[in-house]
C-alpha positions as a LaTeX table, in Angstrom:
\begin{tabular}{lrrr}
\hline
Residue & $x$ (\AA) & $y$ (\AA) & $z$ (\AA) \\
\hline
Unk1 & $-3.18$ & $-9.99$ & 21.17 \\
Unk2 & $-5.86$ & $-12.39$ & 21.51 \\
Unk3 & $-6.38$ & $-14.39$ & 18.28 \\
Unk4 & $-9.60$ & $-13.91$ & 16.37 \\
Unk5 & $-11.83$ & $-15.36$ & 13.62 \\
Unk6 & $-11.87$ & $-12.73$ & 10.68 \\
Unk7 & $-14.16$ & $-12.84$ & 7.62 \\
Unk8 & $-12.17$ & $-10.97$ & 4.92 \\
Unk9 & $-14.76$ & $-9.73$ & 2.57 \\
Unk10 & $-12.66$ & $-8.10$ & $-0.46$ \\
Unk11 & $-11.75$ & $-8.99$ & $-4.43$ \\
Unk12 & $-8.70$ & $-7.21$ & $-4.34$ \\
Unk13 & $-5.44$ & $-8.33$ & $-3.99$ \\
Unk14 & $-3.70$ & $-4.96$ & $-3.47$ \\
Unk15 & $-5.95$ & $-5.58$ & 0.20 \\
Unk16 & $-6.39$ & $-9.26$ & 0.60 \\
Unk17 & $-2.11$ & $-9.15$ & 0.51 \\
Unk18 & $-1.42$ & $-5.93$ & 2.57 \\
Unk19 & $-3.45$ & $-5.37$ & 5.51 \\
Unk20 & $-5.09$ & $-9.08$ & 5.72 \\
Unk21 & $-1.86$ & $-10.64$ & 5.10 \\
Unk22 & $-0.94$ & $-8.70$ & 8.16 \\
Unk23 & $-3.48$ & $-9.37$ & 10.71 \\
Unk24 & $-2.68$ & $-13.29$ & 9.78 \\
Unk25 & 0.81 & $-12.36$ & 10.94 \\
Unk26 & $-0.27$ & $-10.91$ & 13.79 \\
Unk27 & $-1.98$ & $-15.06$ & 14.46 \\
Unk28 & $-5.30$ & $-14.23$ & 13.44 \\
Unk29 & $-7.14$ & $-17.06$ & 11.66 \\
Unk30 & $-8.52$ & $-15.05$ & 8.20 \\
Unk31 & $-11.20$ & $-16.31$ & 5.95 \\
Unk32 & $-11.02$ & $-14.65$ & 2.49 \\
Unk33 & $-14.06$ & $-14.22$ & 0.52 \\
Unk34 & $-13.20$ & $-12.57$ & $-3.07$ \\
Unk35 & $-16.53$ & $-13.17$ & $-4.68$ \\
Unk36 & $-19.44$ & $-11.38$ & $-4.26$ \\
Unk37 & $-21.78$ & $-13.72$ & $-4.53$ \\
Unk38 & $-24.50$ & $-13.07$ & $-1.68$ \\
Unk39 & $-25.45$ & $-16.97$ & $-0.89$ \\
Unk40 & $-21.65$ & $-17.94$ & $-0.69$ \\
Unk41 & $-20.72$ & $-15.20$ & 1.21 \\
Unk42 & $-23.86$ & $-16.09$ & 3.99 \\
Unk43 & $-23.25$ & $-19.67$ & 3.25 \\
Unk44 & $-19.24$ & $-18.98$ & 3.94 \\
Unk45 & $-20.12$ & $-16.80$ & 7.18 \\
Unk46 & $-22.30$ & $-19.68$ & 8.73 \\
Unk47 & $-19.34$ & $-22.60$ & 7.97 \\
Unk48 & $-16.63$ & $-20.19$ & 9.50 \\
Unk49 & $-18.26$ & $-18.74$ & 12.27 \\
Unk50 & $-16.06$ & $-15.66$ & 12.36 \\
Unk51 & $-15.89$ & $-13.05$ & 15.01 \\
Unk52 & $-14.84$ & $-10.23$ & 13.07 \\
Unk53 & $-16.12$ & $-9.21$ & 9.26 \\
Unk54 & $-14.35$ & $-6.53$ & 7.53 \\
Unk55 & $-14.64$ & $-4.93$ & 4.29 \\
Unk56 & $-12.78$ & $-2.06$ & 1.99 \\
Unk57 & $-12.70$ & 0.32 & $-0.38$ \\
Unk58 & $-16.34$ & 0.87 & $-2.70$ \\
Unk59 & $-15.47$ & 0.40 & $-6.27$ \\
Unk60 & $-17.86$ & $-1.60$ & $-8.35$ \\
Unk61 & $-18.40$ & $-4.94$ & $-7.43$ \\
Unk62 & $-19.56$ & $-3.46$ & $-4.17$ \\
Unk63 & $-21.88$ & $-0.80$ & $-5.84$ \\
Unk64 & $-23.30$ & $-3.54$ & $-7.64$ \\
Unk65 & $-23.74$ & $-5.50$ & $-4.48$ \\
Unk66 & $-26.77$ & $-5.11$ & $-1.80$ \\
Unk67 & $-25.06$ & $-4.23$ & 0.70 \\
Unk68 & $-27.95$ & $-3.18$ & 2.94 \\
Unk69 & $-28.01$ & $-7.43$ & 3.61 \\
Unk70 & $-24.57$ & $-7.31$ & 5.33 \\
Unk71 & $-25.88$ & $-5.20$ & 8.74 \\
Unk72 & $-28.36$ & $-8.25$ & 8.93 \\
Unk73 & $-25.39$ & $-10.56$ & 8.40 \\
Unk74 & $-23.67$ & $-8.82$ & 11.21 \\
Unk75 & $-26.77$ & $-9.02$ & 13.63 \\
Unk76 & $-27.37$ & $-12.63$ & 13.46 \\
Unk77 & $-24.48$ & $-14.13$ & 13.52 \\
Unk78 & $-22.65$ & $-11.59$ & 16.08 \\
Unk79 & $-20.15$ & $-10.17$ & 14.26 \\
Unk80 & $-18.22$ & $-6.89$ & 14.47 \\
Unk81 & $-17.58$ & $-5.02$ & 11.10 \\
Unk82 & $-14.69$ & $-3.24$ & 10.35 \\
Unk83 & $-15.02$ & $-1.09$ & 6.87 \\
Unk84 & $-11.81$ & 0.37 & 6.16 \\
Unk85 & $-12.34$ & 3.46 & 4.17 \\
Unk86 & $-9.39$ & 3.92 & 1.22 \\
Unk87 & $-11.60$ & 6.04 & $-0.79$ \\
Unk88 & $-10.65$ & 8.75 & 1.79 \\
Unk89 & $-10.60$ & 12.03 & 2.18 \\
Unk90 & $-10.76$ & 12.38 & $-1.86$ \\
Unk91 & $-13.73$ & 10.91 & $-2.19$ \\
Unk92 & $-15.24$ & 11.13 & 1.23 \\
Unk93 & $-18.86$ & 12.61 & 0.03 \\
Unk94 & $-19.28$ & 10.77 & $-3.55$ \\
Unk95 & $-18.02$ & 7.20 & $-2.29$ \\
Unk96 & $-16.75$ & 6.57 & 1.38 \\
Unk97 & $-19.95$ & 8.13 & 2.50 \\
Unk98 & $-22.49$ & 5.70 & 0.41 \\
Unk99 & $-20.68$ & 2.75 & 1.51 \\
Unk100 & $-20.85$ & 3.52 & 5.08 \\
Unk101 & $-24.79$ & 4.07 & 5.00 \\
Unk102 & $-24.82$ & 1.05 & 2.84 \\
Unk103 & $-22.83$ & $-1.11$ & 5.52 \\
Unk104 & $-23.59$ & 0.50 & 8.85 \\
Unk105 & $-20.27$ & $-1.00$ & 10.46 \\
Unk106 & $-19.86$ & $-0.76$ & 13.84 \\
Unk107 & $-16.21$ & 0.76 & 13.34 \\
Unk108 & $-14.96$ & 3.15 & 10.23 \\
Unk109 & $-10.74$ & 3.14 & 9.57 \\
Unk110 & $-9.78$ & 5.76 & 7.54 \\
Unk111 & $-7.04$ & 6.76 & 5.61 \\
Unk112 & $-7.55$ & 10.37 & 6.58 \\
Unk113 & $-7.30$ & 11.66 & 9.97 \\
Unk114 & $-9.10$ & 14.83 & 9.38 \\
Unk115 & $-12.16$ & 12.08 & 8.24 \\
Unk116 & $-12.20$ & 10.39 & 11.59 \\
Unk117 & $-13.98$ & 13.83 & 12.98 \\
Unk118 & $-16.09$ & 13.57 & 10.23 \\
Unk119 & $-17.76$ & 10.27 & 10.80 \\
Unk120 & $-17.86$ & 11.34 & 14.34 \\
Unk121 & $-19.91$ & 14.19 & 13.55 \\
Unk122 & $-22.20$ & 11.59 & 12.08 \\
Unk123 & $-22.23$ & 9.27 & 15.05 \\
Unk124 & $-20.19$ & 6.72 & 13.77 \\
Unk125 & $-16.97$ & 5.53 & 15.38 \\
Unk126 & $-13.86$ & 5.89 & 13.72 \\
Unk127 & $-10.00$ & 5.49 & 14.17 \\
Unk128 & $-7.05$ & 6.54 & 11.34 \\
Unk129 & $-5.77$ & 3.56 & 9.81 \\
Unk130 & $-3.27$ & 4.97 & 6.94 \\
Unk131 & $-1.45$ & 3.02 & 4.05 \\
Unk132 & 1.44 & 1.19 & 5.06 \\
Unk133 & 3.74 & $-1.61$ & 4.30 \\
Unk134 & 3.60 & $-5.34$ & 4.43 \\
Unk135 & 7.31 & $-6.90$ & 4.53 \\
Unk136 & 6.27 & $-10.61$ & 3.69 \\
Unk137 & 5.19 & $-9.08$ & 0.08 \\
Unk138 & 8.27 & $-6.60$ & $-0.44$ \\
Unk139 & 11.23 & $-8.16$ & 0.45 \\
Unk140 & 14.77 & $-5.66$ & 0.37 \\
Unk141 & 16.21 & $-4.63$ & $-2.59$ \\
Unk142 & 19.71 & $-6.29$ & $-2.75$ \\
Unk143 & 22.66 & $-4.78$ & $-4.42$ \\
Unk144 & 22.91 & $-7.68$ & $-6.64$ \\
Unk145 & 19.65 & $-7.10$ & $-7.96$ \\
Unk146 & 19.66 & $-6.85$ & $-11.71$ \\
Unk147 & 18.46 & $-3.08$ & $-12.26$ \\
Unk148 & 17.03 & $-3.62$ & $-16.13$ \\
Unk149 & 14.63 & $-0.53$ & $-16.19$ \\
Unk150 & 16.38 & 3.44 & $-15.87$ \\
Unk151 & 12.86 & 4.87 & $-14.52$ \\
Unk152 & 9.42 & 3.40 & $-13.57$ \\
Unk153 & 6.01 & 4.03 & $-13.10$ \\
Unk154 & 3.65 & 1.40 & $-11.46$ \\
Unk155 & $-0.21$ & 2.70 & $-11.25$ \\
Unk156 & $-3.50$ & 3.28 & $-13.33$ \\
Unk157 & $-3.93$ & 6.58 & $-15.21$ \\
Unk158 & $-6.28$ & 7.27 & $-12.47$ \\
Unk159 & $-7.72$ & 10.15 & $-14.42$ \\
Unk160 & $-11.56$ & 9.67 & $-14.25$ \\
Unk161 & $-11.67$ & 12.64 & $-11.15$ \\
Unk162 & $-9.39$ & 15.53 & $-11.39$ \\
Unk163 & $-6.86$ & 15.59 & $-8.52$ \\
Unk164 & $-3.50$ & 16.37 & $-7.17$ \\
Unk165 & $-2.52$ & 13.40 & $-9.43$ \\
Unk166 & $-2.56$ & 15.19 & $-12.75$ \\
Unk167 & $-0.33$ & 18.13 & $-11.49$ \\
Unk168 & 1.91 & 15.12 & $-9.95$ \\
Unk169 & 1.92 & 13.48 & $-13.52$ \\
Unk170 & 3.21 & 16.77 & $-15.25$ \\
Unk171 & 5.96 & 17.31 & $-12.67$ \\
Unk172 & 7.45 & 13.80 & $-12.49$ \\
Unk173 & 6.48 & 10.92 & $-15.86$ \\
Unk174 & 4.86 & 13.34 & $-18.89$ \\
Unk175 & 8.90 & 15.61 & $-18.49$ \\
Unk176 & 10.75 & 12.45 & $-18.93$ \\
Unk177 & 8.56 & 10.79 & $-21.56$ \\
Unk178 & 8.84 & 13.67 & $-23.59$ \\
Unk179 & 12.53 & 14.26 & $-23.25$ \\
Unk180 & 12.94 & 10.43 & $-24.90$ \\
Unk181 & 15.11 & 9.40 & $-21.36$ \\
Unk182 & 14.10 & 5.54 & $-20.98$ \\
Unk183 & 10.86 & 5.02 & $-19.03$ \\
Unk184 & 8.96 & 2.22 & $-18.16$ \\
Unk185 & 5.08 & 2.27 & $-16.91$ \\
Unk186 & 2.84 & $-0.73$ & $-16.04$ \\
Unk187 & $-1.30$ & $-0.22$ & $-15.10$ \\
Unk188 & $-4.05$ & $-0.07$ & $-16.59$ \\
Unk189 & $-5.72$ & 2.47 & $-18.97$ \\
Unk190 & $-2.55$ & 3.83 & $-20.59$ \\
Unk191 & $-3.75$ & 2.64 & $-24.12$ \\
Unk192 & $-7.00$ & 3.60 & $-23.16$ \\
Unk193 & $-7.07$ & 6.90 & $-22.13$ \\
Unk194 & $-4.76$ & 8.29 & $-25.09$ \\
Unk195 & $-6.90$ & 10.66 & $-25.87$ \\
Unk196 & $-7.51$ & 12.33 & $-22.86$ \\
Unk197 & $-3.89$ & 12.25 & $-22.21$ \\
Unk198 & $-2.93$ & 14.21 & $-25.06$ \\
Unk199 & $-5.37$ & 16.53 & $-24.31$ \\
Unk200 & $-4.31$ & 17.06 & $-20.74$ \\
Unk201 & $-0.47$ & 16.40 & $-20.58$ \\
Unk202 & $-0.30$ & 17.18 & $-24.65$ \\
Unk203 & 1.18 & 13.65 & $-25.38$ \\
Unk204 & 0.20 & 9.92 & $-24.76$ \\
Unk205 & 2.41 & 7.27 & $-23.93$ \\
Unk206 & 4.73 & 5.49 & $-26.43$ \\
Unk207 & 3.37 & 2.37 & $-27.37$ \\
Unk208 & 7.45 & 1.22 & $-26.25$ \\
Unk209 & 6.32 & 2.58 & $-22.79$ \\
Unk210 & 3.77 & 1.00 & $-21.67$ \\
Unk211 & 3.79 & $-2.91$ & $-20.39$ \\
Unk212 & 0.16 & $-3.32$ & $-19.08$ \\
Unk213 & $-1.40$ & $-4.33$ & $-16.01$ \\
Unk214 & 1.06 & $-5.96$ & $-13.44$ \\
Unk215 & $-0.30$ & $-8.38$ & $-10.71$ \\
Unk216 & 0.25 & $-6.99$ & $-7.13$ \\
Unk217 & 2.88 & $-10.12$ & $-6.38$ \\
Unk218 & 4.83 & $-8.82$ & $-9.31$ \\
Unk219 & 4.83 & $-5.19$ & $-8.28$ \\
Unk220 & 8.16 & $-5.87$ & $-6.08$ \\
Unk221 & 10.07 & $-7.23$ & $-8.84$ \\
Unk222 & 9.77 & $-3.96$ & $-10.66$ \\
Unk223 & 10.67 & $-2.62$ & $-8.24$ \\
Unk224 & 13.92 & $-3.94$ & $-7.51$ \\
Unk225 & 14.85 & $-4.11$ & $-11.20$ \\
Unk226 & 14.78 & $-0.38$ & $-11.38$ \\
Unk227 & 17.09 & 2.31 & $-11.18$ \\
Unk228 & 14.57 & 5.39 & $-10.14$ \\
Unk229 & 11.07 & 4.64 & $-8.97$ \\
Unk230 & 8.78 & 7.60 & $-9.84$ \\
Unk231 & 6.15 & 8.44 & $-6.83$ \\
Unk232 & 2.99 & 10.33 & $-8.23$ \\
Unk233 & 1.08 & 10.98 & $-5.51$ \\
Unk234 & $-3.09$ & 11.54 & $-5.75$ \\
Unk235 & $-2.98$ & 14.67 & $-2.64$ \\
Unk236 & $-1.16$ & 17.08 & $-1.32$ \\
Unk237 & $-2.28$ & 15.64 & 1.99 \\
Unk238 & $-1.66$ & 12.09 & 1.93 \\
Unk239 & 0.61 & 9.50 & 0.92 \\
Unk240 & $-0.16$ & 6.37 & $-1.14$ \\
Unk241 & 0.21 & 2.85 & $-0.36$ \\
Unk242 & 2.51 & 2.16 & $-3.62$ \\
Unk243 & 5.10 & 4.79 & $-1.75$ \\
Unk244 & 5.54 & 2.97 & 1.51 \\
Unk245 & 5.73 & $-0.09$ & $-0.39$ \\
Unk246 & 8.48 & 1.28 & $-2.93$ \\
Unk247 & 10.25 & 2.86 & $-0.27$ \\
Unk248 & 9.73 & $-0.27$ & 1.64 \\
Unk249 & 11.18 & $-2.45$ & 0.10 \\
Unk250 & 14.95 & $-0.48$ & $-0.10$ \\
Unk251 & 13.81 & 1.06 & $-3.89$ \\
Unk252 & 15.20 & 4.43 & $-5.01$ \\
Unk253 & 11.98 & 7.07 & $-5.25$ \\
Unk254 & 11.77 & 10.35 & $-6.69$ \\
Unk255 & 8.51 & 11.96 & $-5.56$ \\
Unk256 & 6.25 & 15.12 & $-5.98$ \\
Unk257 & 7.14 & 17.37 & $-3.38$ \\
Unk258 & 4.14 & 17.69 & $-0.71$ \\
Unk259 & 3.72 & 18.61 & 2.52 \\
Unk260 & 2.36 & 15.44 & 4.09 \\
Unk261 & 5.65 & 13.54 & 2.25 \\
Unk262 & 7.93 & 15.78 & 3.91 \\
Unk263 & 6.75 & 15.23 & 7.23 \\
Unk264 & 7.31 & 11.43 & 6.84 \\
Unk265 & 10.38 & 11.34 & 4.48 \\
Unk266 & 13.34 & 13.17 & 4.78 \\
Unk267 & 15.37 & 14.78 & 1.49 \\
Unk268 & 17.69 & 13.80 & 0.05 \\
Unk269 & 18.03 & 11.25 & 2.53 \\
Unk270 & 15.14 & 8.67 & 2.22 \\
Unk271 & 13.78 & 10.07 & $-0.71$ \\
Unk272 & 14.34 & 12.60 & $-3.34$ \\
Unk273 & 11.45 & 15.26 & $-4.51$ \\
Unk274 & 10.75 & 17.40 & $-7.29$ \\
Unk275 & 8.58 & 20.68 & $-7.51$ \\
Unk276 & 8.71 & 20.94 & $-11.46$ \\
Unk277 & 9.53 & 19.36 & $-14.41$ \\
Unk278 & 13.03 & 20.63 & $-15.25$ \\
Unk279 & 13.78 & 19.78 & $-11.64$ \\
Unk280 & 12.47 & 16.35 & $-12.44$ \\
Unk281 & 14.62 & 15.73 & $-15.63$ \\
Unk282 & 18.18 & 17.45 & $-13.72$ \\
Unk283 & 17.44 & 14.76 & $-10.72$ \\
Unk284 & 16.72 & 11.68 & $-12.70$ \\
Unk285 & 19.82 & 12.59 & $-14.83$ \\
Unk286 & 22.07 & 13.30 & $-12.11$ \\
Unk287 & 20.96 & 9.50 & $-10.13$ \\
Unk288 & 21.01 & 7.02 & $-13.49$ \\
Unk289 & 24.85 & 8.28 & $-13.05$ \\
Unk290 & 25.20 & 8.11 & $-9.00$ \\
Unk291 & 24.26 & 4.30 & $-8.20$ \\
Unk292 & 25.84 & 4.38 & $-4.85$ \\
Unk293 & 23.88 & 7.39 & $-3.91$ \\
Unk294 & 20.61 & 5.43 & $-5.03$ \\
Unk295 & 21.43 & 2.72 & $-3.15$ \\
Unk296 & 22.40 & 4.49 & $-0.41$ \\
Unk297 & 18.94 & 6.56 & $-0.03$ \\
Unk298 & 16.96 & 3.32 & $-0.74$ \\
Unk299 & 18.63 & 1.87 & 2.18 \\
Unk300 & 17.70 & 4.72 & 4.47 \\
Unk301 & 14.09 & 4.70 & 2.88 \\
Unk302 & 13.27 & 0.92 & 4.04 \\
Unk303 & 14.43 & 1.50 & 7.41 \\
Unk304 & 12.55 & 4.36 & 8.20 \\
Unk305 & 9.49 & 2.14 & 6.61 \\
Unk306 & 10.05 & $-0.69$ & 8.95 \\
Unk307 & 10.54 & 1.53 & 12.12 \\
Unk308 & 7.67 & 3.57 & 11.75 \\
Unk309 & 5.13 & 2.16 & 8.44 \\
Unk310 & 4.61 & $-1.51$ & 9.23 \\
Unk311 & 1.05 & $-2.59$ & 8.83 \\
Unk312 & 1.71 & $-4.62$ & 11.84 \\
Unk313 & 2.63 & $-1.83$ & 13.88 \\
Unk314 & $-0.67$ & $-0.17$ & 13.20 \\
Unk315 & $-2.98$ & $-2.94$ & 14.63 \\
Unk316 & $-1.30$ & $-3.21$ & 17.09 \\
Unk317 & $-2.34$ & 0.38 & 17.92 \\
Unk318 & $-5.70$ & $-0.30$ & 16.96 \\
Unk319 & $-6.40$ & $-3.55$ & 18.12 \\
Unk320 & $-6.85$ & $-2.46$ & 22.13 \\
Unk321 & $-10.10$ & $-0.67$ & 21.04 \\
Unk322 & $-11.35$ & $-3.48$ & 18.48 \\
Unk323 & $-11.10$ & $-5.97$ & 21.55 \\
Unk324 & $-13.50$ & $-3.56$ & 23.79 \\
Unk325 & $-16.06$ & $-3.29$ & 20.80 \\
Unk326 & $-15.83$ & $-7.26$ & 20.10 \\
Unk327 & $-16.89$ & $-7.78$ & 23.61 \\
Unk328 & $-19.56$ & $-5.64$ & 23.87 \\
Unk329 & $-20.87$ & $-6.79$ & 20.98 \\
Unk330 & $-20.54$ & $-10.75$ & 21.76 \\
Unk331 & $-22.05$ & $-9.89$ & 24.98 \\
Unk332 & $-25.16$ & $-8.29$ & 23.66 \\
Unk333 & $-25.30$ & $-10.47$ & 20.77 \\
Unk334 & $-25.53$ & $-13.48$ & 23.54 \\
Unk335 & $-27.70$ & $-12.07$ & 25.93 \\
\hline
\end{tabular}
């Protein structure tokens, strides 16, 4: 793989740390840009004369951004633009959508394979880029790791669009919060979103639960402090990025039980999954007793991660086609 100049236009580390972490791995030289400030980003651009620009995600910094002046960006000083869409297949129409007509790239990776037909049907080229894991950033869980936390939660409430994560949240955290077992939940909007959360799961969080927001560094050492990781998932149809790097990293998981899990993870083995909220309660009781067993599955988790859900592995499936579209396009743009 031929080295390249990339532009790395994102604010968050949950990106900057996963998937540009990896391509710097892979010997690419990275410039990251974190504000979005539009005459240091041009100004940054012209010093670093990248090859390659790519952008993620649309939250609000971006919708706050004109983005219409990246295309022109992209046109004069030759560069290829990768937007990588994580908003997918969720929120394909009310978010991934506007950013792509926004940012006209000249490639779209998705998190969604059926979405790669999609933005085909629209002309625009796509490949499937999923989640995956970084091992620089999650190193293995060691039996001599210090397990201080029985169960754990690591995400935002997440709440603001109604999705496969509220049924996941009844089958897997509100059971053991309200059975008093010991549980332990960092992210933001816990405090916040009381209210809604009684309404919708008929309790909020114990004040004793909840720890705040965690840095993305940090989210390892959680990690390998506790016994049973708890993976709510946001589909039915995908898996989150949290999961491979839980499972990752050699951590035990218990996990909503859906179809696109089961055809990556295997029960019981790599992973244990619940379909209900007793079920939930019986498992997590029966593992805070079985350490050895915990261990044992986490083991099995962060091999199958490695072999299969590298971050690394991924470009370098992708890559081939990047290198055709980066010489077409210096070609034409030096002609």
């Amino acid at each position: 793989m031929e080295p390249r100049k990339i532009f790395f236009l994102n604010h968050l580390s949950c990106y900057i740390n996963s998937l540009g972490d990896a391509l710097s791995q892979l010997g690419h030289k990275l410039y990251y840009q974190a504000s979005w400030n539009q005459q240091e980003i041009e100004a940054a651009i012209a010093y670093f004369r990248p090859e390659v620009l790519i952008t993620v995600g649309y939250d609000k910094p971006m919708a706050e951004f004109p983005l219409e002046v990246i295309p022109d960006w992209c046109e004069r000083y030759g560069l290829l633009h990768i937007y990588w869409a994580t908003e997918d297949k969720i929120h394909f129409e009310r978010l991934s959508q506007k950013a792509v007509q926004r940012l006209n790239p000249d490639i779209v990776w998705t998190i969604h394979p059926d979405c790669v037909s999609m933005y085909h049907e629209k002309g625009i080229m796509s490949d499937f880029l999923n989640f995956a894991f970084n091992p620089r950033l999650f190193p293995e869980k060691r039996d001599v790791s210090p397990e201080q936390y029985d169960i754990a939660f690591v995400g935002t409430t997440h709440l603001e669009t109604r999705t496969y994560r509220y049924e996941s949240l009844k089958e897997l955290l509100f059971p053991l919060v309200a059975s008093s077992e010991s549980v332990h939940v960092w992210g933001g909007n816990w405090k916040e979103n009381a209210a809604l959360l009684k309404q919708e799961f008929g309790m909020a969080l114990p004040p004793s639960c909840i720890h705040g927001f965690l840095p993305y560094k940090r989210t390892v050492g959680v990690y390998h402090a506790s016994k049973i990781m708890l993976g709510v998932q946001n589909a039915r149809d995908q898996v989150t990025q949290r999961t491979f790097e839980i499972l990752g990293c050699g951590a035990f998981m218990i996990a909503s039980r859906t179809e696109e899990l089961e055809s990556l993870f295997e029960a019981g083995k790599e992973i244990v999954y619940s379909s209900e909220p007793d079920e939930t309660l019986e498992l997590a009781r029966y593992y805070l007793k079985h350490p050895e067993q915990r261990t044992a599955i986490g083991r099995m988790a962060r091999t199958k991660v490695l072999s299969r859900h590298t971050f690394s592995r991924e470009l370098e499936r992708l890559w081939p086609n990047v290198e055709q579209l980066l010489k077409e396009k210096r070609v034409s743009f030096y002609d």
